[in-house]
N, CA, C and O atoms as a GROMACS GRO file, in nm:
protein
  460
    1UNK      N    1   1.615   3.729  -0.660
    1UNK     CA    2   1.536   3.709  -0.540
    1UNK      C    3   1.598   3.595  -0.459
    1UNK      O    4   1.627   3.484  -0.503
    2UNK      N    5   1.613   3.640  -0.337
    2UNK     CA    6   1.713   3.526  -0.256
    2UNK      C    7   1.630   3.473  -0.150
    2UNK      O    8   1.561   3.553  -0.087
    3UNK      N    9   1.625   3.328  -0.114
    3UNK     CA   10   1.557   3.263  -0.078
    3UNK      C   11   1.565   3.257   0.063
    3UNK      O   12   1.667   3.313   0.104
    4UNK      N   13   1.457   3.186   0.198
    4UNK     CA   14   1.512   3.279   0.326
    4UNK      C   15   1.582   3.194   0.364
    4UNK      O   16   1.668   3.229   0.445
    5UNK      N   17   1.577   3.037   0.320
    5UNK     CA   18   1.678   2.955   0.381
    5UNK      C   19   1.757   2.939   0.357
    5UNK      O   20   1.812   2.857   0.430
    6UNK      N   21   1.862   3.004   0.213
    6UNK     CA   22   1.949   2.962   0.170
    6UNK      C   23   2.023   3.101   0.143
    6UNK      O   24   2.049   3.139   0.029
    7UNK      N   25   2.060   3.189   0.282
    7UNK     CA   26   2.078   3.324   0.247
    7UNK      C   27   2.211   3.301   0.294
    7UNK      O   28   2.218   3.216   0.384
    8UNK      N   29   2.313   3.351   0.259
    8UNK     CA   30   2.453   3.357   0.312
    8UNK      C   31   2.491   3.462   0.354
    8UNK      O   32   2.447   3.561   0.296
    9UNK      N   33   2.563   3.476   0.441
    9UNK     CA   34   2.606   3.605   0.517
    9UNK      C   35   2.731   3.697   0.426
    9UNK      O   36   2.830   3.660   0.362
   10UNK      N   37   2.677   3.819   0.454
   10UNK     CA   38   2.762   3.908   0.362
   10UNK      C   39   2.875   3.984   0.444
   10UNK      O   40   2.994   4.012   0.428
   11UNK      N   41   2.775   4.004   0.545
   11UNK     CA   42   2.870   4.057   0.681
   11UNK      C   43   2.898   3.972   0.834
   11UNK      O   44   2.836   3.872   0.873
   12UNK      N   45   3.020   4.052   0.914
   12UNK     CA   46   3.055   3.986   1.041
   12UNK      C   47   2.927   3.967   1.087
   12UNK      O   48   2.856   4.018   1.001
   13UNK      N   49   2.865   3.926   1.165
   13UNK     CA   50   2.756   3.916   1.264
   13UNK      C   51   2.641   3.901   1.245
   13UNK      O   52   2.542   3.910   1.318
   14UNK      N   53   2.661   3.866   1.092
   14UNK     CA   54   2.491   3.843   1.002
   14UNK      C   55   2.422   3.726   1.044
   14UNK      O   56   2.312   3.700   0.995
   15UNK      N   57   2.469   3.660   1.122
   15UNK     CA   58   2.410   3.518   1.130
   15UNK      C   59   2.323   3.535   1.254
   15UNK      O   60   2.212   3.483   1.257
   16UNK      N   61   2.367   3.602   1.353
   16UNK     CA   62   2.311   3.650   1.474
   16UNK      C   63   2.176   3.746   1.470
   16UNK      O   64   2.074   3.753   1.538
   17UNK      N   65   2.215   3.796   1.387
   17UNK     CA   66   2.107   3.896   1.335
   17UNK      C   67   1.969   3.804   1.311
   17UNK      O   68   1.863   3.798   1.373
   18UNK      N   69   2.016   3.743   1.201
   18UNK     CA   70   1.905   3.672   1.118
   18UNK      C   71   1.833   3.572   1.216
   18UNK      O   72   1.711   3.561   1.202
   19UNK      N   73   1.908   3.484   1.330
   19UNK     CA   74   1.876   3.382   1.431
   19UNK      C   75   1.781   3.460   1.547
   19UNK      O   76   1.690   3.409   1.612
   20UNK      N   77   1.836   3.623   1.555
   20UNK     CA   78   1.740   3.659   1.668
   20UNK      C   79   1.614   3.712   1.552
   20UNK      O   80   1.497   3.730   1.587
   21UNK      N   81   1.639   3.722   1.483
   21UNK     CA   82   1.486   3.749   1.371
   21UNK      C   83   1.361   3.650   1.417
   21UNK      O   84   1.252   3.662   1.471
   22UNK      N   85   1.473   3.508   1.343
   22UNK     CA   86   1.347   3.423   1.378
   22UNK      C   87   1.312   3.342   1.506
   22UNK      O   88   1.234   3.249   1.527
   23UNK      N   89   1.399   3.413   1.585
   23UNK     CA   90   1.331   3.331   1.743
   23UNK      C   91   1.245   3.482   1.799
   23UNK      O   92   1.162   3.479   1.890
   24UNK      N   93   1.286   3.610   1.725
   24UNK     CA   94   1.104   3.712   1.771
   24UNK      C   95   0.988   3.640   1.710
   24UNK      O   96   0.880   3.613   1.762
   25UNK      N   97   1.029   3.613   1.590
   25UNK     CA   98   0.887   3.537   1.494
   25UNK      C   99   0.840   3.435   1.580
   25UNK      O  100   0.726   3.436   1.627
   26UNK      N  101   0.956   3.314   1.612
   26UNK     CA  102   0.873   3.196   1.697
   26UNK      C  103   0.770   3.240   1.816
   26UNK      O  104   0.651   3.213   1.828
   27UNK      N  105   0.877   3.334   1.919
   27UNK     CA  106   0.779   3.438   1.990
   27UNK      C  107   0.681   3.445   1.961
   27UNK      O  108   0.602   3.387   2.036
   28UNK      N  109   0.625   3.516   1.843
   28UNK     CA  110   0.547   3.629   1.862
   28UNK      C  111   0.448   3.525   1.817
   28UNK      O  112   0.337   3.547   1.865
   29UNK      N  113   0.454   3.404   1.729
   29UNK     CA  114   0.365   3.312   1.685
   29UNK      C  115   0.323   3.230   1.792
   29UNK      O  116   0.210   3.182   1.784
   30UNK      N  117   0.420   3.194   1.929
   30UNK     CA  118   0.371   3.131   1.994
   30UNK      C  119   0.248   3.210   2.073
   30UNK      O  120   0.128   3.190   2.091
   31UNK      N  121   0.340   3.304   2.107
   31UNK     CA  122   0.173   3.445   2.208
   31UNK      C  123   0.098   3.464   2.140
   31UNK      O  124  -0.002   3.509   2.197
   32UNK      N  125   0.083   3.453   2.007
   32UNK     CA  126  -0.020   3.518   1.954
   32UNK      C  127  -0.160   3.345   1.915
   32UNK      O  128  -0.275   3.338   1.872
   33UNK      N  129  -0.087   3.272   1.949
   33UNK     CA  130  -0.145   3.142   1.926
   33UNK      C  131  -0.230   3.109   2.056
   33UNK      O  132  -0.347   3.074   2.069
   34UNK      N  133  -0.123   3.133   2.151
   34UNK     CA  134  -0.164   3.113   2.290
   34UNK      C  135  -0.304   3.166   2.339
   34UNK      O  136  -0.398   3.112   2.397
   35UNK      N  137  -0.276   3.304   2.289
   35UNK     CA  138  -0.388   3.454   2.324
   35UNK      C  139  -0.507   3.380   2.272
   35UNK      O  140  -0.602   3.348   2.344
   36UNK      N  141  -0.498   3.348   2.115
   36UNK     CA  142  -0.656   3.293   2.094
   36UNK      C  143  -0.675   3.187   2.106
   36UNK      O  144  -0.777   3.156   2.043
   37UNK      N  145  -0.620   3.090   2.166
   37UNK     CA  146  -0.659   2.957   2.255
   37UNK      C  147  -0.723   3.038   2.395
   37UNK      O  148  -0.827   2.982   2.430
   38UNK      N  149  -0.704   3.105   2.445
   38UNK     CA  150  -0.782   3.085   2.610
   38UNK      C  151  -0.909   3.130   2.580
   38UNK      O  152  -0.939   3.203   2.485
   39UNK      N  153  -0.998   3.074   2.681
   39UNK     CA  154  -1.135   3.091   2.694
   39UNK      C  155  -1.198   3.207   2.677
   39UNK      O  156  -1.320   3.202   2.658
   40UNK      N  157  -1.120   3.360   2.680
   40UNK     CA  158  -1.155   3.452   2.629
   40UNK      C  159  -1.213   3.489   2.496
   40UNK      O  160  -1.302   3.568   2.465
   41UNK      N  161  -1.116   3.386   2.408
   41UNK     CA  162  -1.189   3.419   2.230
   41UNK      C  163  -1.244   3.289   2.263
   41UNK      O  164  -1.274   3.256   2.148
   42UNK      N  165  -1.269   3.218   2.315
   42UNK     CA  166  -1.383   3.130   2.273
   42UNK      C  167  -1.524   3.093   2.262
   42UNK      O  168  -1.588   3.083   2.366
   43UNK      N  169  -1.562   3.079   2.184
   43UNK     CA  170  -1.740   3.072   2.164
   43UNK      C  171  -1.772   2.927   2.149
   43UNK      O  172  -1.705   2.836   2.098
   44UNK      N  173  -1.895   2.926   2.210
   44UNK     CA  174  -1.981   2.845   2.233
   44UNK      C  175  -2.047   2.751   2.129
   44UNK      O  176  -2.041   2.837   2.040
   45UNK      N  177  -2.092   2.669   2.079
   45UNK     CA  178  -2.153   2.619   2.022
   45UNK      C  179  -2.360   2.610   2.022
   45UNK      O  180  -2.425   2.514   2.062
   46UNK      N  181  -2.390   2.680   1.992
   46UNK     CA  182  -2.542   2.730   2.057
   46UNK      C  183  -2.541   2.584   1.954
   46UNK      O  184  -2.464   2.554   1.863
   47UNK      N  185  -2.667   2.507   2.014
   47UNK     CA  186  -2.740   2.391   1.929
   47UNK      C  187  -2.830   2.414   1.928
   47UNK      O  188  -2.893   2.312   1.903
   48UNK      N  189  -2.934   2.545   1.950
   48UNK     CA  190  -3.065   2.628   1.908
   48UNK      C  191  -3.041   2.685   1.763
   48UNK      O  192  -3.118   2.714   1.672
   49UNK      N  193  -2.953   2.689   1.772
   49UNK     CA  194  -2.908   2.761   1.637
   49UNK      C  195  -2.856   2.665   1.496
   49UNK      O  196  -2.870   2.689   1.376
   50UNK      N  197  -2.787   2.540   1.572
   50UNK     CA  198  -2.750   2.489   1.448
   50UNK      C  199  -2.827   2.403   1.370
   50UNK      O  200  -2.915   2.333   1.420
   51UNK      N  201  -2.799   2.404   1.252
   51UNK     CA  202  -2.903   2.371   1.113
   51UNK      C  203  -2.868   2.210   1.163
   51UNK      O  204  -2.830   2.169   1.273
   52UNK      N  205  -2.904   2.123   1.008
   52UNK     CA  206  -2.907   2.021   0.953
   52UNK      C  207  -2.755   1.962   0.985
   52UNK      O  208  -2.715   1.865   1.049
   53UNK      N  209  -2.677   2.091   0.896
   53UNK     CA  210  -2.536   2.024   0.889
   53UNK      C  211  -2.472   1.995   0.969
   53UNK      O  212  -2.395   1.899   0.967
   54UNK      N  213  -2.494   2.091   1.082
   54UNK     CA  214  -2.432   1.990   1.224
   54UNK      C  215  -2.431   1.872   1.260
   54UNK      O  216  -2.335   1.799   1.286
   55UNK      N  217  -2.541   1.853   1.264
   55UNK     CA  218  -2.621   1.707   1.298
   55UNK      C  219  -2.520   1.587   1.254
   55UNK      O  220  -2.454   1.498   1.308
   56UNK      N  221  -2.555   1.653   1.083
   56UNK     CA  222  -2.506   1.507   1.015
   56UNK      C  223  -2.347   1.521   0.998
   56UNK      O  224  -2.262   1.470   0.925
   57UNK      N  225  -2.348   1.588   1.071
   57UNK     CA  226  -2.139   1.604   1.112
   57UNK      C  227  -2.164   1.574   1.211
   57UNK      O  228  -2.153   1.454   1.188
   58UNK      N  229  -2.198   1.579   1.340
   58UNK     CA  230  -2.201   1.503   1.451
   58UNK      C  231  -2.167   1.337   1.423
   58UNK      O  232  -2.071   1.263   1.447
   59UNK      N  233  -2.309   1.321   1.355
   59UNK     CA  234  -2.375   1.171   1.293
   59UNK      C  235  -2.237   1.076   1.269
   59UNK      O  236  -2.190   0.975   1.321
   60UNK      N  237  -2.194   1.187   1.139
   60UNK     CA  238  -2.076   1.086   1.069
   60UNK      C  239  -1.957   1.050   1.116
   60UNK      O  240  -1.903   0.939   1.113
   61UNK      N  241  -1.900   1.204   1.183
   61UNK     CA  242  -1.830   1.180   1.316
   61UNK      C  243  -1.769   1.047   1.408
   61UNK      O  244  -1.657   1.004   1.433
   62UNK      N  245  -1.949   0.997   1.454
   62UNK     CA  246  -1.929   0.917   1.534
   62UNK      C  247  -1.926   0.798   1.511
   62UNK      O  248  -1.875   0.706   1.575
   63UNK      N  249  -2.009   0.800   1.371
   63UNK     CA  250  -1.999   0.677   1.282
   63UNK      C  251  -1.874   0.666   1.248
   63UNK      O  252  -1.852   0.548   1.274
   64UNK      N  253  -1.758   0.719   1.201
   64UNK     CA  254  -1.620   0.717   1.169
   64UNK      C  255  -1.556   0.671   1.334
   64UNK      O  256  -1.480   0.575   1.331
   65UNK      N  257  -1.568   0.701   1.402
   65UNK     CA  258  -1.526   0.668   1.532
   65UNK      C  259  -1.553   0.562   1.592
   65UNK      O  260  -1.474   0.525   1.679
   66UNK      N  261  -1.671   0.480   1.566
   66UNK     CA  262  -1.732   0.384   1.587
   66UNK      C  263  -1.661   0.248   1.521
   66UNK      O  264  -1.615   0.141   1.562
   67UNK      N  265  -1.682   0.323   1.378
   67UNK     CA  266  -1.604   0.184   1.259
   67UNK      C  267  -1.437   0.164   1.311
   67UNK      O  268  -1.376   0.060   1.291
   68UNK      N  269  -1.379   0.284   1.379
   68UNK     CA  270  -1.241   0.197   1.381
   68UNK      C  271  -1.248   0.094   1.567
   68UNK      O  272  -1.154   0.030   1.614
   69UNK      N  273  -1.338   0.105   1.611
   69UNK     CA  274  -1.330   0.005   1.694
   69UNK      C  275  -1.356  -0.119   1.659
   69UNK      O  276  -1.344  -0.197   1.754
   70UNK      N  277  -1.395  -0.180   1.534
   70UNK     CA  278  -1.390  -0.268   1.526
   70UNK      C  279  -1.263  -0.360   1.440
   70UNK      O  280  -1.279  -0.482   1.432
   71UNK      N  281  -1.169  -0.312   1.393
   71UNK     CA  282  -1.028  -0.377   1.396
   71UNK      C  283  -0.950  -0.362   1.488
   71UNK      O  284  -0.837  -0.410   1.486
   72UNK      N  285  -1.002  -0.284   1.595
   72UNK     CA  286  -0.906  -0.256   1.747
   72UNK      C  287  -0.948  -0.378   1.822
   72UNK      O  288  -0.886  -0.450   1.900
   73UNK      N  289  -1.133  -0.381   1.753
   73UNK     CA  290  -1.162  -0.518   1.829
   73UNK      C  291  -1.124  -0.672   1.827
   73UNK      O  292  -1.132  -0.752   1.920
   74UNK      N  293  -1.084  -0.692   1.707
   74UNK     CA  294  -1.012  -0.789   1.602
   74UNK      C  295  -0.876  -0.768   1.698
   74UNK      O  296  -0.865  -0.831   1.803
   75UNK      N  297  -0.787  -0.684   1.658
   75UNK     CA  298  -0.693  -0.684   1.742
   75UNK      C  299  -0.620  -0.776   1.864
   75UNK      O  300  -0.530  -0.855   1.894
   76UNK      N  301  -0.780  -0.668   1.925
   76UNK     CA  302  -0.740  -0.732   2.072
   76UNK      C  303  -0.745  -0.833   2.119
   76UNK      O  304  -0.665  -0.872   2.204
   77UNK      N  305  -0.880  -0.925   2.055
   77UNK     CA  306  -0.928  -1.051   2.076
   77UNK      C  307  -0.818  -1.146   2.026
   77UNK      O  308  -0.805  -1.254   2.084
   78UNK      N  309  -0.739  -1.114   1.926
   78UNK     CA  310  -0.717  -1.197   1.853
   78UNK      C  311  -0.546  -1.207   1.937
   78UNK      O  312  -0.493  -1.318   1.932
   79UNK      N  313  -0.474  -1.103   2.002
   79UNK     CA  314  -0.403  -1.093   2.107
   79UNK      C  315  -0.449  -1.160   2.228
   79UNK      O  316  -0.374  -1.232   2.294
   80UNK      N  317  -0.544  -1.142   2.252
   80UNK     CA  318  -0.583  -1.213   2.402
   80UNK      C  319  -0.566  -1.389   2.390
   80UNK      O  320  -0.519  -1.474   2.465
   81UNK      N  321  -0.642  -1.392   2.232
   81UNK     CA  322  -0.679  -1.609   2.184
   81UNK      C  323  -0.514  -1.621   2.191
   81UNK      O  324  -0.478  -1.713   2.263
   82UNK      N  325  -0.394  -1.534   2.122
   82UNK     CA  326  -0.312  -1.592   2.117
   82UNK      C  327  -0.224  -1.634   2.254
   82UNK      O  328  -0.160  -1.737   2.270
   83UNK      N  329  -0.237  -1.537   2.336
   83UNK     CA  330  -0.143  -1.487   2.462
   83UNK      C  331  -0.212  -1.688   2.515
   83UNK      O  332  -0.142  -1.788   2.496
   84UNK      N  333  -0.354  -1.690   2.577
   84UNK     CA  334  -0.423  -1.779   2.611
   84UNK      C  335  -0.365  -1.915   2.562
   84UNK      O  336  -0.319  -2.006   2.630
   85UNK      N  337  -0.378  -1.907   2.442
   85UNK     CA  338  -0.349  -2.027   2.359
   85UNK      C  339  -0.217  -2.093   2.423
   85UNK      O  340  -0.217  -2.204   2.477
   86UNK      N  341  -0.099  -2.003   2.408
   86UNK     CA  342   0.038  -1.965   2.449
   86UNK      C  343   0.045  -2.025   2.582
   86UNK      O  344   0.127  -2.113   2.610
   87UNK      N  345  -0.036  -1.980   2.658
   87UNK     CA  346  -0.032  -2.011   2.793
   87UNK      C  347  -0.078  -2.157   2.850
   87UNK      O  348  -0.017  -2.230   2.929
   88UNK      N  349  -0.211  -2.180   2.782
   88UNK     CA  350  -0.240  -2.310   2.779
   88UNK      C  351  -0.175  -2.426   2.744
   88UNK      O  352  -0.157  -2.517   2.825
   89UNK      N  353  -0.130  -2.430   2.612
   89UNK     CA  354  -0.028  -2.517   2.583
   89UNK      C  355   0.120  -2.527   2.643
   89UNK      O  356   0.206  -2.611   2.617
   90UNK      N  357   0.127  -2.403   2.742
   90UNK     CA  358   0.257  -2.474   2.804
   90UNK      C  359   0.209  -2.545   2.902
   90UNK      O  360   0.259  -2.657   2.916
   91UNK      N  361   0.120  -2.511   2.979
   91UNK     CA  362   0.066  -2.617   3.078
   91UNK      C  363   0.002  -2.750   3.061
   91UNK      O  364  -0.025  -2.836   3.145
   92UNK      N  365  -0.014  -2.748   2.948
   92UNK     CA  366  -0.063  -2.859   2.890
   92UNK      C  367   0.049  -2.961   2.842
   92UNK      O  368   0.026  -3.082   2.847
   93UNK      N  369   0.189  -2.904   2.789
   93UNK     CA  370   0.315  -2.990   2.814
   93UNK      C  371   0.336  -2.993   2.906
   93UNK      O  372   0.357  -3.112   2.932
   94UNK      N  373   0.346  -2.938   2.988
   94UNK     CA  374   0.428  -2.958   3.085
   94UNK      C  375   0.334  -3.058   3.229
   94UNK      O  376   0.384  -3.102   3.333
   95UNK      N  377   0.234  -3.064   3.197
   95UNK     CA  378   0.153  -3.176   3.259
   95UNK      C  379   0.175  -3.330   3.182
   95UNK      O  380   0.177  -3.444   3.229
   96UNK      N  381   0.185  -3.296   3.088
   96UNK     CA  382   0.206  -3.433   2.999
   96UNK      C  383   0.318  -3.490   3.033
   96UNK      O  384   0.313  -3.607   3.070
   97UNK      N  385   0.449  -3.418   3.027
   97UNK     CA  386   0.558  -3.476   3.028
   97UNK      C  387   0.602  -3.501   3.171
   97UNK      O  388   0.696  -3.580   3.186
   98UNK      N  389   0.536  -3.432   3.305
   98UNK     CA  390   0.563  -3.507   3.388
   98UNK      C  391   0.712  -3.462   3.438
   98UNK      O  392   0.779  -3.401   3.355
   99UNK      N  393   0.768  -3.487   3.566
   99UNK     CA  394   0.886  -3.498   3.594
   99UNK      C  395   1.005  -3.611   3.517
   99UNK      O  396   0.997  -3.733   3.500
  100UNK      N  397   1.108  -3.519   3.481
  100UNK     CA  398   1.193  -3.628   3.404
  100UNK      C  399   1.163  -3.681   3.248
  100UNK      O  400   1.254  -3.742   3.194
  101UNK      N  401   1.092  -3.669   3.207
  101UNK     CA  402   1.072  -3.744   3.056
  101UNK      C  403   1.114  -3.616   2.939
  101UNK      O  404   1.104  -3.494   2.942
  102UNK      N  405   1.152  -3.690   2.863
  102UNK     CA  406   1.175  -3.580   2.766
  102UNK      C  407   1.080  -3.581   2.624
  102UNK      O  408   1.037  -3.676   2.559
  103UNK      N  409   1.064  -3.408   2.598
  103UNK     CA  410   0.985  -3.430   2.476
  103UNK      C  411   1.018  -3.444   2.357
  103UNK      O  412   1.093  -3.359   2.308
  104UNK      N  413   0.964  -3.571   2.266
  104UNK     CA  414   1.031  -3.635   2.134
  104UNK      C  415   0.922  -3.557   2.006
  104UNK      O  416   0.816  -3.607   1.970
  105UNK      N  417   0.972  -3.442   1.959
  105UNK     CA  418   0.889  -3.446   1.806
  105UNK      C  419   0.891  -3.562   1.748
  105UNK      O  420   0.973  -3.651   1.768
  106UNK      N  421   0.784  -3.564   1.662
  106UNK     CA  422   0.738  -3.643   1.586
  106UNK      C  423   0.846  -3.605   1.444
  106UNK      O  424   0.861  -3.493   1.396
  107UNK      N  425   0.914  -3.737   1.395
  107UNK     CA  426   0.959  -3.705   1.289
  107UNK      C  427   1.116  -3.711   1.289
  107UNK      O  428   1.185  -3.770   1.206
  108UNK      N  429   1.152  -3.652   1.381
  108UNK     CA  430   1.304  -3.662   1.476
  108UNK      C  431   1.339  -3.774   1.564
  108UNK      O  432   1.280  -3.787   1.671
  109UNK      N  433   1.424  -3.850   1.530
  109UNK     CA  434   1.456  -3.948   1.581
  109UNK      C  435   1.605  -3.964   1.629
  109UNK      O  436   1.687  -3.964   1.538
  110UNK      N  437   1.648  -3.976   1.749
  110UNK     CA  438   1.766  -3.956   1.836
  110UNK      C  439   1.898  -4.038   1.741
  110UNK      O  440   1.909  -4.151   1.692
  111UNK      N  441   1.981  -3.923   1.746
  111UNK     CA  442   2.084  -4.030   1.646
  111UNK      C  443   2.092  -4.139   1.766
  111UNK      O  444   2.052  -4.149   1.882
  112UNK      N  445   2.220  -4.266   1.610
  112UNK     CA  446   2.226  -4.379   1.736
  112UNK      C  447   2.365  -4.374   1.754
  112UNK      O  448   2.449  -4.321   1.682
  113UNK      N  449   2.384  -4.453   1.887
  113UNK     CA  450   2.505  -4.419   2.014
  113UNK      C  451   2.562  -4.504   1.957
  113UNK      O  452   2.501  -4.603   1.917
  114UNK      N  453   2.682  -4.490   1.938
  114UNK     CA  454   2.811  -4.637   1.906
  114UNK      C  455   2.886  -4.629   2.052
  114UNK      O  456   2.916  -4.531   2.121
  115UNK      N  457   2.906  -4.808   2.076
  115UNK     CA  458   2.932  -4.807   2.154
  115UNK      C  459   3.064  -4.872   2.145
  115UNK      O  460   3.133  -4.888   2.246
   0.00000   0.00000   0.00000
């Protein structure tokens, strides 16, 4: 039994053969995908009709949808404190130091000049 991806050609022009095979298949999978996507096969959702289980698939749904906004919320906030932070403290050097002065870390101390 020979496998479909690992088939080797026996004859001239076998490869052509086999390539227009599977671009009818892609074809015919794409139209036939297409056809029952349009609004023609589609039905409705009656909510006169639906039980319990809907509901609490709705319910959980939104509850699952709900819970990931809150590490998006973390996220964002926590992007915004930094961007802010970022921003503040350069203006905050750069008011300090003024025209001309230079800024000395703490700890670092300017080698000394021989003269």
């Amino acid at each position: 039994m020979k496998c479909v991806d690992k088939i080797e050609p026996l004859r001239k022009g076998e490869w052509s053969v086999l390539s227009e095979k599977k671009t009818r298949l892609a074809g015919l999978t794409i139209g036939l995908t297409t056809l029952m996507a349009t609004p023609a096969f589609a039905r409705s959702i009656s909510l006169k009709d639906a039980g319990i289980g809907l509901w609490i698939f709705i319910i959980i749904g939104a509850v699952i949808v709900l819970l990931q906004l809150i590490p998006a919320a973390i996220l964002f906030f926590s992007f915004i404190g930094t961007t802010t932070g970022l921003v503040a403290k350069r203006k905050k050097v750069s008011e300090e130091t003024g025209a001309g002065e230079k800024i000395i870390l703490p700890g670092i101390e300017p080698p000394p000049v021989k003269k």
